[in-house]
C-alpha angles and dihedrals in degrees: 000000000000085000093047093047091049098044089050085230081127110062081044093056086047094051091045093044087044082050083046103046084048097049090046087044082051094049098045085041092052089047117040086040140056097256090085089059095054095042094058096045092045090054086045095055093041087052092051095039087061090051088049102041096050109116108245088206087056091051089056092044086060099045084050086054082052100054094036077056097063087068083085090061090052099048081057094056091045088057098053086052106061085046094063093041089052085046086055109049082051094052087048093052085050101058097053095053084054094053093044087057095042090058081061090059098044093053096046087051086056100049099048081044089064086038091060092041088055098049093039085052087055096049091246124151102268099182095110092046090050080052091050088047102044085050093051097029084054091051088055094056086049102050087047091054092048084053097056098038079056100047086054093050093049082049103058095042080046081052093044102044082045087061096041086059100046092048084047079051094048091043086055099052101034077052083049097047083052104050091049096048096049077045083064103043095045077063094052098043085054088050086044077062105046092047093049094052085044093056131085094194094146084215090056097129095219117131101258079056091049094041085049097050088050095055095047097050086051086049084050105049086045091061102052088042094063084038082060094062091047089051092053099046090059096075090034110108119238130266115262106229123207107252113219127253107264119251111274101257120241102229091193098055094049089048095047090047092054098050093046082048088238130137096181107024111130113254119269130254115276106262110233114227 
């Protein structure tokens, strides 16, 4: 206990028992009472008042944003494009430059070919010229396969750049598509509204109809609310009223009535002593 006291882990556990023993009260609360009930259904018609509320022209407005959007993907493949284009210029050059130097071996080979023909024709020793041609000869191989293994490589970025293009293409007119077709849908969201102001359906769900239903269910509970005075003052008891002291009564009027015989005779004159 010291421990806990010094360290100030106390006063902590209290605060999160005191979070705990609320959040249990609001739960039981929330259960065993209506309040439950009206907090659900008040989540579930704010839920489906939002859904409601939501523009339809904003949510095409948004859409549009979307598609405008996409020209980023197309400045990337754009972008791509013109990369593969610049590599090949530079593979083709290449290339050239390869064949051209390729012409020169051939040739070579050719010449120490006829070298070789014409030594071998006057019986010389021809081991140094075989030596010169199946070098040369060996450097022209070479230099063929290194043309071919360029022409594929300039085949497959032409094949690449080819694909980059038609999915640009594709981007453009699928943009395109989308546009039009939001184009389409913004028209019919302006003719939704005409013919809505247009209707007199009483269950249109726009906000006079809403503003009018609300103040007929107030004008409703007020009512029973004043029927339910009426309700409950049909087994109440009545009020006893105070019943007012009775009239002094006038003895010699009475006694003069009754020897004249006359209940309603006027009284007599006074008689003067």
């Amino acid at each position: 206990m010291a421990e806990c006291v010094k360290s100030g882990s106390c006063g902590m556990a209290k605060k999160l028992i005191v979070v705990a023993l609320a959040v249990i009260s609001i739960a039981i609360v929330l259960k065993k009472t209506d309040i439950g009930s009206h907090v659900k259904h008040w989540w579930r018609s704010t839920k489906e008042d939002v859904n409601n509320e939501v523009s339809l022209k904003w949510e095409i407005d948004r859409l549009k944003k979307d598609v405008e959007d996409l020209s980023d993907e197309d400045a990337n493949l754009v972008n791509m494009i013109a990369k593969e284009d610049v590599e090949l210029k530079k593979l083709k050059g290449k290339l050239s430059d390869m064949e051209a130097n390729q012409k020169q071996y051939r040739e070579l080979v050719r010449q120490r070919a006829t070298n070789l023909q014409n030594v071998q024709q006057s019986s010389k020793n021809s081991t140094s010229d075989e030596k010169l041609l199946e070098s040369a000869l060996g450097m022209a191989k070479r230099g063929d396969e290194a043309i071919a293994s360029q022409k594929n490589l300039i085949a497959s970025r032409e094949e690449r750049a080819s694909k980059l293009r038609q999915q640009r293409e594709e981007l453009y007119t699928t943009r395109q598509e989308l546009l039009n077709k939001l184009a389409d849908l913004e028209a019919q969201v302006v003719t939704l509204q005409i013919d809505q102001m247009r209707s007199d359906d009483p269950q249109d769900n726009s906000r006079v109809a809403r503003v009018k239903k609300s103040i007929e269910e107030v004008d409703t509970r007020i009512q029973i609310e004043r029927q339910k005075r009426v309700v409950r003052g049909e087994l109440t008891p009545p009020e006893k009223t105070v019943s007012e002291p009775a009239p002094k009564k006038d003895v010699l009027k009475d006694a003069l009535n009754y020897l004249d015989g006359e209940n309603n005779a006027q009284p007599r004159e006074k008689v003067q002593k």
